[in-house]
N, C-alpha and C positions, 0 to 999 in steps of 0.2 A: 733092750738093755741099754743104759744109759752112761756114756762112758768120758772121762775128760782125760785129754793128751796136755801138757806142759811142755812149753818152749824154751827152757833159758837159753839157749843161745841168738833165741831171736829178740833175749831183750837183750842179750848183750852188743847186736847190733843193734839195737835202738840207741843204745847208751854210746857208744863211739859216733852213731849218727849225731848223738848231741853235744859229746864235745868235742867233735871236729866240723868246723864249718865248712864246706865243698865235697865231703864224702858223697858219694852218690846214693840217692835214695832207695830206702830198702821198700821190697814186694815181698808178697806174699804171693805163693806160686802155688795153684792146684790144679790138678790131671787126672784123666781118669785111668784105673791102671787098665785096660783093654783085657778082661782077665774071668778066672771063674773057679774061686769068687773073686769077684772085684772090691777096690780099695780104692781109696782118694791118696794120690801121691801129692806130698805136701812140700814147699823148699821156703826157702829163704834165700833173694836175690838181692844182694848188694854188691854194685859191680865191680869188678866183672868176676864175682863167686857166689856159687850158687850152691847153699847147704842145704840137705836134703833131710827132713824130721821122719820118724816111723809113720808110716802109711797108716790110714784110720780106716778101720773095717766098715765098708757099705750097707752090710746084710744084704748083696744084690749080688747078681751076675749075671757077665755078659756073656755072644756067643763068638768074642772073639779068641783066636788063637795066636801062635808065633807065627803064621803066614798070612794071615786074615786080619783086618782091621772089622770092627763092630762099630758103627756107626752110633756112639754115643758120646752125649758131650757133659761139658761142668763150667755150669754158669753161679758166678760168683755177684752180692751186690754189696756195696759199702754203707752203713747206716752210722747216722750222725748221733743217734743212741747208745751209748758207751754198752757192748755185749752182744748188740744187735745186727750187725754184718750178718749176710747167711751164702748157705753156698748150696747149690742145687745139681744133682750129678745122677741120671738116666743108666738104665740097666738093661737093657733088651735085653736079656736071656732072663731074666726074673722078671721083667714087665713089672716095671717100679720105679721109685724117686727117693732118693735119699738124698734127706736135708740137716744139715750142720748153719750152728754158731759161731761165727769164729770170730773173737776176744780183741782188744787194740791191740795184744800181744801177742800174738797169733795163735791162742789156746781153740782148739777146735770141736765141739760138743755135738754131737748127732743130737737131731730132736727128739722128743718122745712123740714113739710112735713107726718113728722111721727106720724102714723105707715105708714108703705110701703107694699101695696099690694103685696104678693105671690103665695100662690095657697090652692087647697088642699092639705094636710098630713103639713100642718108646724111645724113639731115638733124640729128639731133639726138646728144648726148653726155653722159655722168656721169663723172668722175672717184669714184675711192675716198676717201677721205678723208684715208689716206696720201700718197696719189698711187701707189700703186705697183700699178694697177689700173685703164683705161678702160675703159668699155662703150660701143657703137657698136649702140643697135638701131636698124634697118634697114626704117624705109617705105614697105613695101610691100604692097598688099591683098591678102588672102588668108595672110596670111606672118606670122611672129613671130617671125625670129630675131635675136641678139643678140648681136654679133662683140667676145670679150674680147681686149685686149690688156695685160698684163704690163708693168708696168714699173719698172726700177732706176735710181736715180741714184748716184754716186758723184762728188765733187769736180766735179759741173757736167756730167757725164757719161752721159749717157742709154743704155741698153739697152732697148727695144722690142721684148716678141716678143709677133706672132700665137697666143693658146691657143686660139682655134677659136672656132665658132659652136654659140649653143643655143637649141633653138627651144623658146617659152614656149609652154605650155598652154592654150588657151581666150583668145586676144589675137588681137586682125589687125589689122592694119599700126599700130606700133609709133609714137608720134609724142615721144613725150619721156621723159627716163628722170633718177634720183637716187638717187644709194645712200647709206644712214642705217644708222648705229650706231656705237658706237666701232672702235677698233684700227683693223684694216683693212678695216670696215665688214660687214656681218654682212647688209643685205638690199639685192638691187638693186628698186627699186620704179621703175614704168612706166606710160604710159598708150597704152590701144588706140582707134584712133579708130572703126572698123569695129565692133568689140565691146563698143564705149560702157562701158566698164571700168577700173579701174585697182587695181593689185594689186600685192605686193612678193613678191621671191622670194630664199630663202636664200641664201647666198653661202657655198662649201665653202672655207675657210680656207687649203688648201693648193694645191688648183688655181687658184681665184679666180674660177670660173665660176659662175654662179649654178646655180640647182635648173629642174629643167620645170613644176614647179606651186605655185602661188602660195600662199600662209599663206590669204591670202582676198582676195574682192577686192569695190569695190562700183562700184555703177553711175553710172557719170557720160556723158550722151547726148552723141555724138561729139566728144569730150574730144579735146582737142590738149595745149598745152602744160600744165605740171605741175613745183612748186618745192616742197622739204621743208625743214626749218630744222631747224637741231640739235638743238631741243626737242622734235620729233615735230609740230610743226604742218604740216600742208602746203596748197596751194592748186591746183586742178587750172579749166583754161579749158572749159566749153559751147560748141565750136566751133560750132555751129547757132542760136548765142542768148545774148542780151547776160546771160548769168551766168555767175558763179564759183565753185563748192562748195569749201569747205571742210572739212576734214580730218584726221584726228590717226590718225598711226603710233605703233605700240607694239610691241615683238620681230615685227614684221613684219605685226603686223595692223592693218589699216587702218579705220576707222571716220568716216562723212560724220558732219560738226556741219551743219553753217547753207549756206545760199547763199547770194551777196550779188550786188546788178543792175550789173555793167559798162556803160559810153556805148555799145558796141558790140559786134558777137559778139565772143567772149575768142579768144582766139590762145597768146600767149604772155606769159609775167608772171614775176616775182620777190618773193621773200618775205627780210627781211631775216634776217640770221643770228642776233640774238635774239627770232624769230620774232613780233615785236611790229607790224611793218607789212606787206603784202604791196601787191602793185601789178599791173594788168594790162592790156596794150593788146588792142584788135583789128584788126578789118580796117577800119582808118581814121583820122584823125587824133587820136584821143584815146588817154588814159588812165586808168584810175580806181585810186587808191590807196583801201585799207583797214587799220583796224588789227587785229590777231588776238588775243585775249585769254586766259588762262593754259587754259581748254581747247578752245581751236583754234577758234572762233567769228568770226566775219568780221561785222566793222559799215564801211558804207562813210563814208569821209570825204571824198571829195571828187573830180574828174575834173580834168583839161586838154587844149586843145585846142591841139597847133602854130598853126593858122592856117594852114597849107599844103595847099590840096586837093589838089594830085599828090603827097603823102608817105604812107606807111603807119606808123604808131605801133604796132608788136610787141614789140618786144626792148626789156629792160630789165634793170636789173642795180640791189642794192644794194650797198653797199661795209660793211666793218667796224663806221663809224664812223655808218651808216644813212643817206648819202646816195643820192638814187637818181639815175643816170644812164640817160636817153631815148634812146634811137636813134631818129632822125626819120630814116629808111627810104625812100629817093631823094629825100632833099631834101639830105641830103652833112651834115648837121650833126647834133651831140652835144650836146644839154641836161643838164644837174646839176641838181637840188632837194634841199631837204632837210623833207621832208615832217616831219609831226607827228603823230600822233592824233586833233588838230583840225582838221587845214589841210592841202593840200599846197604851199600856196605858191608865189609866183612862182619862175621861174626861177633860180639864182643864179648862173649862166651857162650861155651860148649860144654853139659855135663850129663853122666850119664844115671842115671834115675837110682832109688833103689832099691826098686822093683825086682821081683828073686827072677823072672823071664824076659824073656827080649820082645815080648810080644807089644808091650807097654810105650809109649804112652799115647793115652785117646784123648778124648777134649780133653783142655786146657783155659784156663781163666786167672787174672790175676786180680789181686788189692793192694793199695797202694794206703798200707796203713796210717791212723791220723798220724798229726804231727805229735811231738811230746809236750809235756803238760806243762803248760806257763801260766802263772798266774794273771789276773787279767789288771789291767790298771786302771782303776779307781780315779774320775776326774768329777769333783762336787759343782753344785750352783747353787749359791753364791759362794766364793771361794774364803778360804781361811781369811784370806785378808782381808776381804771383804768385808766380812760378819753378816751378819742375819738382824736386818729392821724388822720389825713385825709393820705393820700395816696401821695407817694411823686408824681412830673410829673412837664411837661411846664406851661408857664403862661396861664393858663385856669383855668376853674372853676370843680370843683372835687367834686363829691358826699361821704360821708360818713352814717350810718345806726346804728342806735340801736338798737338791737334786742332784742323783747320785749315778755315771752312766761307768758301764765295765766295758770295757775295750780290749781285743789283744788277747781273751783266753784261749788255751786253746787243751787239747786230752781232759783230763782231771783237775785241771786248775783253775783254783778260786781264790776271792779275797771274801771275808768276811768282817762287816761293820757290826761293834756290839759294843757292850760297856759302858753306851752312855752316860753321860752323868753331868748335871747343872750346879754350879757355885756361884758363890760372888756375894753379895751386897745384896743384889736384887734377888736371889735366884728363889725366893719365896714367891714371886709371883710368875712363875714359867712353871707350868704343867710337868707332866709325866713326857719322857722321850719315848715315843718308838719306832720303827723301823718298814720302811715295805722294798723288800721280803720280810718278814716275818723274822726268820733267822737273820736276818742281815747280811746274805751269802751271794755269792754274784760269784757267777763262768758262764762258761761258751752259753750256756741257757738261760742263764738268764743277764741282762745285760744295763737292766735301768731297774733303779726305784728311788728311795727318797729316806732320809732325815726327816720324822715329823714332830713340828718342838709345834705350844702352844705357851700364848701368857694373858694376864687380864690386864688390860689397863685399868688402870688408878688416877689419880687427883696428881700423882705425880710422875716421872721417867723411871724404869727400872732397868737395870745393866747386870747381867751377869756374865758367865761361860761358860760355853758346850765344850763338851772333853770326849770322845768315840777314840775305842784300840780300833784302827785296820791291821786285821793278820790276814798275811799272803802265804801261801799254798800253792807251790812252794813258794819259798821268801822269809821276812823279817815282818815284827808289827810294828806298828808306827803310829801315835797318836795325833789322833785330828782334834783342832782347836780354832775355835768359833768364838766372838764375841756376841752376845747377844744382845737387843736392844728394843724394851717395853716400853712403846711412846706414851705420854700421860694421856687423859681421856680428852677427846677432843669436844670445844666447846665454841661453836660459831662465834663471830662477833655481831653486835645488833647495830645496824644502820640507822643513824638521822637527818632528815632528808629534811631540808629548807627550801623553799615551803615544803609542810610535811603533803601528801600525800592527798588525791583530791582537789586541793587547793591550785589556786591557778597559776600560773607564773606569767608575768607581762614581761614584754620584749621592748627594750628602751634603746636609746640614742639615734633612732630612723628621725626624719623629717617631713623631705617630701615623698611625694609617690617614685617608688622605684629605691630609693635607700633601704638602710639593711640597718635593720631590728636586733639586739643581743637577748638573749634569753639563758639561765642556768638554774640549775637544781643541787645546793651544795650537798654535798654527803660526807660527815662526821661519822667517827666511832664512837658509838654512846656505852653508857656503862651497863652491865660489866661487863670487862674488856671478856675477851675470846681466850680460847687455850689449845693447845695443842696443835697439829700437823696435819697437812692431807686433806681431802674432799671433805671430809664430815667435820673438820674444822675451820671451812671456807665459808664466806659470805660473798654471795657474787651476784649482783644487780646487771643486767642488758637488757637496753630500751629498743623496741623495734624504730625506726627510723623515721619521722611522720613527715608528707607526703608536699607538695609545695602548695602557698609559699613556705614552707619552714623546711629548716635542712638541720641538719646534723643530730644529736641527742642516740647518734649510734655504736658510741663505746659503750667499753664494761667497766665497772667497777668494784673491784677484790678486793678482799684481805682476810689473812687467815691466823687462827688463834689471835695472838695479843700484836700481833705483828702492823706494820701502817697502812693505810689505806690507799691504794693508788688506784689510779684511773678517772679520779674526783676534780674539777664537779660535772655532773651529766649538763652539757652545754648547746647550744644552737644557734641559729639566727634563721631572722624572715624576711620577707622582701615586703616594703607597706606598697600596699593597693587604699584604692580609692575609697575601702568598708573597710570596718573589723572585721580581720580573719582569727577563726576559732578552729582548733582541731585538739581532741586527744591523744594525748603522750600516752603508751601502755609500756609498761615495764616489768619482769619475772626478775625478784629478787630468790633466790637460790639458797639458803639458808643450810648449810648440813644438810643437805639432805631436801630441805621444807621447802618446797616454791610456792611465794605468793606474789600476784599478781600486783603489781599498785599502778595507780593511773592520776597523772595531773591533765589540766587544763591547757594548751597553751593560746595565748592570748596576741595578736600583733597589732597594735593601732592603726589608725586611717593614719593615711600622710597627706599633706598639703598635697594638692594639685598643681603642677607648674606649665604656666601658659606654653601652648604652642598656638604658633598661627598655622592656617590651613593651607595647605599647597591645592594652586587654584591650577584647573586641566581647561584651556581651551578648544572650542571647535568651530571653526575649523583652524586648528595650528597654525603659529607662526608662520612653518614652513609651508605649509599647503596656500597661506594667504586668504584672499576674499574678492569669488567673482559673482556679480550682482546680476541679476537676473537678466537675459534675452527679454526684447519688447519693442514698442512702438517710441516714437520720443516721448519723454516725459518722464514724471519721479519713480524709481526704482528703489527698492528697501533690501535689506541686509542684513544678519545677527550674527554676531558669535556668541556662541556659548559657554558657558560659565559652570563649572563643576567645582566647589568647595570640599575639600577635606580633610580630614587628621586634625581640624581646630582641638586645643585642649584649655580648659577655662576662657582666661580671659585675650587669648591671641585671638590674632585676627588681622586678617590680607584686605588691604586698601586697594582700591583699581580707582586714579583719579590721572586726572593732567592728558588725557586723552584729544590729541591733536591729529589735523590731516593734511601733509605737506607733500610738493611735489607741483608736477607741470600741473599736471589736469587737477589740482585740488579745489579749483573753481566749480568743477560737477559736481562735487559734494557737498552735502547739507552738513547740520550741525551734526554735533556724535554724544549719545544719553547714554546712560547706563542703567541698569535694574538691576541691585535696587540704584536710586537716584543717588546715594550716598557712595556707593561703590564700596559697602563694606559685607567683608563674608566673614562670618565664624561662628562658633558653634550653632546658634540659631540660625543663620543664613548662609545657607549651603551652595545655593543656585542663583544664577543669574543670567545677566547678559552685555554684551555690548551691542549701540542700534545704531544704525547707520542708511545713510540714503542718496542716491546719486542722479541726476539729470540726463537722462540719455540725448546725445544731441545726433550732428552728424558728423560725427567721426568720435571713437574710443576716449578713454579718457584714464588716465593711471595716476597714484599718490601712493601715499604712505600714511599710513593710521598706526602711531605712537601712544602707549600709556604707561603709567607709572604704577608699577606695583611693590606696595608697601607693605610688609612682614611685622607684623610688629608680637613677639620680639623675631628679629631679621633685621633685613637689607632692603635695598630698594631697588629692583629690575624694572628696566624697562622693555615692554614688551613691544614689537615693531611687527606689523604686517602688510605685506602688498596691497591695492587694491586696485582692482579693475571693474571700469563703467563702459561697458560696450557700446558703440553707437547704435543710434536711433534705430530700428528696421525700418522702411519704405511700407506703406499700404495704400494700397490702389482700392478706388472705390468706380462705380459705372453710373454714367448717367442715367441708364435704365435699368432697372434692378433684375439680377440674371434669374433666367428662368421665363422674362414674359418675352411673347412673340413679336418678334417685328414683320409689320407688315410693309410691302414695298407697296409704290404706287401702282397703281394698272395704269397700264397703258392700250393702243391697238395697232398693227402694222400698218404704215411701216418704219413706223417708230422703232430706233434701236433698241429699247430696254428704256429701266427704269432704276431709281439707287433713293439711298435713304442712311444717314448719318447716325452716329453713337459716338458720344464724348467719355472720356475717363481721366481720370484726376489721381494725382499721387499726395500723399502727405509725409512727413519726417524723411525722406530719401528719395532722391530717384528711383526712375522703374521703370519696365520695359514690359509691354502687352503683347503679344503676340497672337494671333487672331488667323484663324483658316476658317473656308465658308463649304460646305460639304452638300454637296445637291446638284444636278448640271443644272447650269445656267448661272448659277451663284458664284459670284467674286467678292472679296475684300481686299481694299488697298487703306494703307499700307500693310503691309504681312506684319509687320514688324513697328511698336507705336511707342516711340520713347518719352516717358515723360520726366517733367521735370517738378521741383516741389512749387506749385502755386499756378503753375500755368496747365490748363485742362489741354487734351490733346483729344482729335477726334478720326475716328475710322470710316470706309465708305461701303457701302453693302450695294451692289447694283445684281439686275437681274437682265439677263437678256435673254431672248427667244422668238419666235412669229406662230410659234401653233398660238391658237386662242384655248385659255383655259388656265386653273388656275395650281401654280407650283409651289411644292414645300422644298427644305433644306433647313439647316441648320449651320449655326453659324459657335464655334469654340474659340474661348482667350484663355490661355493662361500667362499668369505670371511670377517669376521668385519670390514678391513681395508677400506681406498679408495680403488677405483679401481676396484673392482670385481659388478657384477657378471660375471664370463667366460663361455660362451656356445659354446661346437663344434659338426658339424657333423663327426659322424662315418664312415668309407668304407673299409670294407675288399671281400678278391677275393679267392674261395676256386675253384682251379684248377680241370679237369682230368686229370686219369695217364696216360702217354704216351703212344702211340702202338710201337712195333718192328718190319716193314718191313723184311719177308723169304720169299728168291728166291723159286716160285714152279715150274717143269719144263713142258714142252710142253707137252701132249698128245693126240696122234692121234686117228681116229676115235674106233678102236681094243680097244686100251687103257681103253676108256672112257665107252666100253662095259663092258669090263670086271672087271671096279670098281662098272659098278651097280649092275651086277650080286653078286658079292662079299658083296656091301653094301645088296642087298634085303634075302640076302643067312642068313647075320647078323638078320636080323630084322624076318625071320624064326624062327629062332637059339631064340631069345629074347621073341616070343610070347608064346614057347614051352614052356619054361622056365618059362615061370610064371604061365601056366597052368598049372606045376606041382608045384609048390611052393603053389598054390592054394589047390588042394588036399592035 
């Protein structure tokens, strides 16, 4: 059964909230009554009072009593769809969900259908963040499943369907759940109390069911309730012990920061939705708030205690604006704070439900209804004062746009653009008006569109004006007022190009080589003139740049409709070289539209040539000077060379007047030139200076002066050193080295024997030095000075007494030319001669009686020496 409750006194607080400005913002407050049956306890908070509306029947019950709390809760979401807010509220003793509408004005509508079967353990719930998506997991030990249900709104209109149950991976019994990420939220995150866990699971976009296995999960010991905040912080309860851990989600992965010490075991708590405060009761009358700081860290600020020792202090809830409202849990009454960072604060109100038992109240959630309804304000492009050109172009029809943006809406409230309507003079040639949107209606939803006017151009200008009602909702209407403007049909203007096109253009006033050439292309407006405004009534000629010698021809040249033509005339210059230089001009003349290519000639004469003379390079330089060759005395020669270049026509470098002065200028010959003329330029590049010196005995130095004439120039005289070394000395041998000298033989007891060699110097003194290598062989003197013209002579002797015949060798050298001199040695040492004595004949007697006589001796002898012995 399908039933609607009425609020007026919660619009009556909407209406004080609008015409008092600093009144505190009103909530919407719903609880669940802890009861059986059970009901949604509904208020109205605007502080610090808190009106309590008739309770809306659940179709559900819980199994709580006035001394028992039933572990169920009511989760609320706020939809930017005027009707579509919904509110979700669990039933454990009916094993169920009962889901509500609830209005900008706090009119509250069960769905059809509801309640919606679950399972066992229904204690806790997560909406999506659309809303078009509950999760319902289901505690129970041993179990982990998670019953999604689907959901649409349309115009205040709920659809509800069952997409089934899925059992999580590695969780048992399931005690609270939160789904995080944008759109239509991206992971459902849970806590197991059994598996001391909590872990977030993918959410598949199209079904809406989550995944079986969790991104990760961490450990939290028998974890109950569990709050995530838009930013990724979250807060999970120590059901076994007075702490809270702390926590931060990221694409589903979860990571513990800090724990912080709660008054009592944790239970169930809320963290605000800019995740800056979090709060948690337990099993007993307190609560302890903390604040969470930018990465998910929990410092506690402070507790309270009801004062009620039959109340339980579990459930709690922040609202938008970070007020936190208490459910004091069979004591029937609803606390408001507005905690701090540093404090939580007294109370800033206390009321008591009204609810017919004291068993009341269980979850708790709030909305923090929209704002009230302003109409939105209307800001156009192009503005009134502006007015609306159309766009220039040919004779056709042309669209133009007013751009129309809404700002500032907010509830119900709209402006709407309509009534168009064109007059004037012109207004036969501007189209039908109409509108995007459609209706011409702009709020919070929709927020841009457009004025669409259209008109034809014509042969001539058309002017009229736009006239739009804006009515405001709420507000007054107000008419809009546009001048409009139909440019006439645009009609290029035609270009005449002197020389026309093709045709060459000469570059004049250059002379010689290296002056500068003028060149231009004029450009008239030919008839018929042009009309109109804008691109399609421009004529626009740019010449690419051409490349050297030529320069310039790189403006543009425009004009549009009948208007004048600037940028005229396409102009340049060249630089003349020694030929005609030719190159192509290319040009894109631009037309409305039409580009055609045109292309001239350009042309730049030969220039006169102007003389240079050659800058002439010697070698050896100036500075380096001129030393004549090493030699014997006599004529010595000498060059410098001559290197011509840079002649241009008819210059050209003179080398004459070429003199040689100084001490020693007597050793020098005359001084030629080659060529004989001493002229260099363009044809004579090369040449020389020729020079020639007497080598005597002793050096000889001058100077060698020429005149070198530039013509066109000056006249330098160019100076270089010169040096004529003396003469070198050269020793020549009487006897030519290499043949042997033989000494005289002689026979003992003759001392030795000797044998003479003369050497002779020419152009210098010289000195011979001379050793004789073999025993027996001497030379004197060791040392043999000659002078130039007088020969000087060495002595070779040989001495010895064996007989027979001796070699050696005999070395000279000397510093001059001509040496080294090497001779073989040959001396002949004789026997002395015998004397033939006649002996005379003897006969056989004779010969007896000489041996007798000799052995008679040799008797006589051996006696002799026996007794000499004794």
């Amino acid at each position: 059964m399908k039933s609607r409750l009425s609020i007026p006194f919660i619009v009556a607080s909407l209406l004080v909230m609008l015409m008092s400005v600093g009144h505190a913002q009103t909530a919407f407050v719903f609880a669940g009554a802890n009861d059986n049956p059970n009901t949604l306890i509904n208020a109205t908070f605007v502080s610090p009072t808190m009106t309590y509306a008739a309770e809306i029947a659940s179709g559900g019950t819980t199994t709580g009593t006035t001394t028992s709390l039933a572990f169920n809760q009511v989760r609320a979401i706020r939809s930017t769809t005027p009707g579509c807010s919904l509110i979700a509220q669990t039933n454990n003793g009916s094993n169920n969900v009962s889901i509500y509408t609830v209005s900008d004005t706090g009119t509250i509508t069960p769905a059809s259908g509801s309640p919606f079967a679950t399972g066992s353990g229904t204690q806790s719930i997560a909406w999506a963040p659309d809303g078009s998506a509950l999760y319902v997991p289901l505690a129970v030990g041993g179990s982990s499943s998670v019953v999604t249900f689907t959901v649409s709104c349309v115009a205040g209109v709920v659809t509800v369907t069952n997409a089934g149950a899925t059992t999580l991976t590695g969780f048992d019994l399931l005690r609270d759940a939160e789904v995080v990420g944008s759109g239509a939220g991206t992971h459902l995150c849970v806590s197991g109390t059994n598996s001391n866990n909590v872990g977030c699971f993918a959410i598949d976009s199209a079904t809406r069911l989550p995944a079986t296995a969790a991104v990760n999960t961490i450990t939290v010991t028998n974890v109950r309730g569990m709050r995530i905040a838009s930013n990724g912080c979250g807060v999970a309860g120590v059901g076994s012990a007075a702490t809270v851990q702390g926590f931060s989600v990221a694409s589903g992965t979860v990571t513990a920061t800090n724990t912080a010490a709660a008054t009592t075991n944790a239970r169930y708590g809320a963290i605000s939705s800019d995740g800056t405060l979090a709060a948690f009761g337990g099993f007993g009358t307190q609560f302890t708030v903390m604040s969470v700081n930018a990465a998910c860290s929990l410092t506690v600020v402070g507790s309270n205690n009801n004062g009620i020792s039959t109340s339980l202090v579990e459930y709690m809830v922040f609202d938008a604006s970070n007020r936190l409202y208490v459910a004091d849990s069979l004591a029937n009454q609803v606390r408001v704070f507005a905690p701090t960072s540093a404090a939580v604060g007294a109370a800033i109100s206390t009321s008591i439900t009204n609810h017919a038992t004291v068993n009341a109240p269980g979850g708790i959630d709030v909305i923090l209804p929209p704002p009230p309804s302003v109409a939105p304000t209307l800001t156009y492009a192009p503005t009134e004062a502006a007015g609306v050109t159309f766009p220039a172009g040919g004779a056709s029809a042309v669209s133009a746009s007013i751009a129309v943006t809404a700002a500032g809406a907010t509830g119900t409230g709209e402006a709407v653009v309509n009534g168009c309507a064109i007059t004037g003079a012109g207004a036969a040639s501007f189209g039908a008006v109409s509108t995007t949107p459609a209706n011409g209606t702009f709020n919070a939803a929709t927020t841009s569109g457009s004025i669409d006017l259209s008109c034809t151009r014509g042969p001539t200008a058309a002017t009229a004006s736009l006239s739009c009602t804006e009515t405001r909702t709420p507000g007054a209407a107000v008419t809009r007022t546009w001048a409009l403007s139909c440019p006439e049909t645009d009609v290029p203007p035609v270009f005449a190009y002197t020389p026309a096109a093709t045709n060459t253009v000469n570059f004049t006033g250059g002379t010689t080589v290296g002056t500068t050439g003028s060149g231009s292309i004029a450009v008239a407006l030919d008839v018929p003139a042009g009309s109109g405004s804008g691109t399609t009534a421009t004529t626009t000629t740019t010449c690419t740049s051409p490349t050297a010698p030529f320069t310039g021809f790189g403006q543009t040249v425009t004009a549009t409709g009948s208007g004048a033509i600037t940028g005229a005339p396409l102009s340049g210059s060249c630089t003349l070289g020694p030929s005609v230089e030719t190159q192509t001009l290319t040009c894109s003349q631009n037309s409305g539209g039409v580009v055609t290519t045109l292309s001239w000639t350009l042309s730049c004469p030969v220039g006169t040539a102007v003389p240079v003379a050659p800058t002439l390079a010697y070698s050896p330089t100036e500075a380096a000077g001129v030393s004549f060759p090493a030699g014997g005395a006599g004529v010595a020669n000498a060059t410098i060379s001559i290197a011509a270049s840079g002649a241009v026509a008819t210059g050209q470098t003179v080398l004459s007047g070429c003199a040689i002065s100084g001490a020693g200028a007597s050793a020098y010959g005359a001084v030629t030139t080659t060529p004989a003329n001493g002229i260099f330029n363009v044809a004579t590049t090369s040449g020389s200076i020729d020079l020639s010196c007497t080598r005597g005995a002793t050096a000889a130095t001058a100077s060698l002066s020429c005149n070198e004439t530039a013509t066109p120039g000056a006249v330098t005289v160019r100076t270089w050193a010169l040096t004529c070394p003396q003469a070198q000395a050269n020793v020549s041998a009487g006897v030519a080295s290499g043949s042997t000298v033989v000494l005289p033989s002689y026979s003992p007891p003759t001392g030795g024997s000797s044998t003479t060699l003369s050497f002779s110097t020419s152009g210098n003194a010289a000195t011979v030095n001379c050793s004789a290598m073999g025993a027996g062989f001497a030379v004197s003197p060791a040392a043999l000075n000659l002078s130039v013209g007088t020969p000087g002579t060495i002595t070779v002797t040989y001495t010895g007494s064996t007989v027979g015949t001796f070699n050696g060798t005999l070395e000279c050298t000397t510093t001059a030319n001509g040496g080294p001199f090497s001779y073989p040695l040959s001396a002949t040492v004789q026997a002395i001669p015998v004397v033939a004595v006649p002996v005379p004949l003897l006969s056989d007697w004779n010969k007896l009686l000489l041996l007798l006589a000799a052995m008679g001796c040799g008797v006589w002898f051996v006696r002799a020496s026996e007794k000499a012995k004794t």
